[in-house]
C-alpha positions, 0 to 999 in steps of 0.5 A: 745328876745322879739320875738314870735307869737300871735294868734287873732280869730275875731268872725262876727255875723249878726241880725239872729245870725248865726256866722263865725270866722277866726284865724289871727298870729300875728308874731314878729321876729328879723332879725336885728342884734346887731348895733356897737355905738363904732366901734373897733379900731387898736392897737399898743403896743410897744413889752415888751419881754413877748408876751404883753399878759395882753395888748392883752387880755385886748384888747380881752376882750373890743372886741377892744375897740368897743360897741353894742346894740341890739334892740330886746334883749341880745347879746354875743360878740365872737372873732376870735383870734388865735395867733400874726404873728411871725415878728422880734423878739417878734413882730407881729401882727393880724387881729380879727373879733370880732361879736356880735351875738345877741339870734336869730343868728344875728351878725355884725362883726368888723374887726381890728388889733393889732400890738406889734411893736419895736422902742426901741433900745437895751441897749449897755453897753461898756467898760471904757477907759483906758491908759496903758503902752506899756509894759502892756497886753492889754485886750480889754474887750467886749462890752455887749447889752440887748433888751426886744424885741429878740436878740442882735448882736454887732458889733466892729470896731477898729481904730488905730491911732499912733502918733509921739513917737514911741510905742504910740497910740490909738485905738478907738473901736465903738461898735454897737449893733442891734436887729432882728428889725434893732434898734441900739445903737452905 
């Protein structure tokens, strides 16, 4: 840093020759400390299932996307990142300070929050519709659901309808599949 001290002696001598000096400091310090030209940001991510860990680090690694400069030298950027919430499924979010500290301990802190959110409902995949004789077996087969996020729960409610001719009908079966976040796909 551009901080120090300097020392100046001024000498006074008269007509006769006689002389006396004094010694003056001169002291330059910094007790300003770095000043934000972008302010952090917020940031929420959709969840990808793996702890959206390379959009966390990224987000860490540009301090949130804020920018500093220090009048009177270098600066390091710190953090005080832990880890994510545990919300539903792989969701959450945190609140980071992030500092920029400059040689002389000086700092400014930002404070903002990541959130890793989920909209996305989960993928349902049911079965196909079939006819088949009263005679037959009647399997009903299952429904099955995927989401990127945690885990699926399906739902099934089957509605028979009979018709007039004895032995015939249709069930209908609606499927609803939900994950930790409360999404669905019916």
């Amino acid at each position: 840093a551009a901080t120090g001290q300097a020392s100046v002696t001024f000498v006074a001598t008269d007509d006769c020759g006689n002389a006396t000096d004094t010694t003056l400091y001169f002291t330059i310090e910094d007790t300003t400390p770095p000043a934000f030209l972008t302010e952090a940001e917020d940031l929420t991510v959709e969840c990808d299932g793996a702890g959206n860990t390379a959009a966390l680090q990224n987000w860490l690694d540009t301090h949130g996307g804020a920018t500093a400069d220090d009048v009177c030298g270098d600066f390091a950027w710190s953090n005080n990142y832990t880890a994510v919430s545990d919300d539903c499924g792989e969701t959450g979010a945190v609140t980071v300070e992030f500092y920029a500290t400059d040689e002389c301990g000086n700092d400014s802190t930002a404070s903002q929050t990541i959130t890793i959110q989920d909209t996305t409902n989960p993928m349902l995949t049911i079965p196909a519709d079939y006819t088949a004789e009263c005679s037959d077996m009647h399997p009903l087969d299952e429904a099955t659901a995927t989401d990127n996020c945690g885990m699926v729960t399906i739902e099934e409610v089957a509605d028979t309808t009979f018709s007039d001719c004895p032995g015939n009908y249709v069930v209908t079966r609606t499927f609803t599949a939900t994950d930790e976040c409360g999404n669905d796909s019916t």
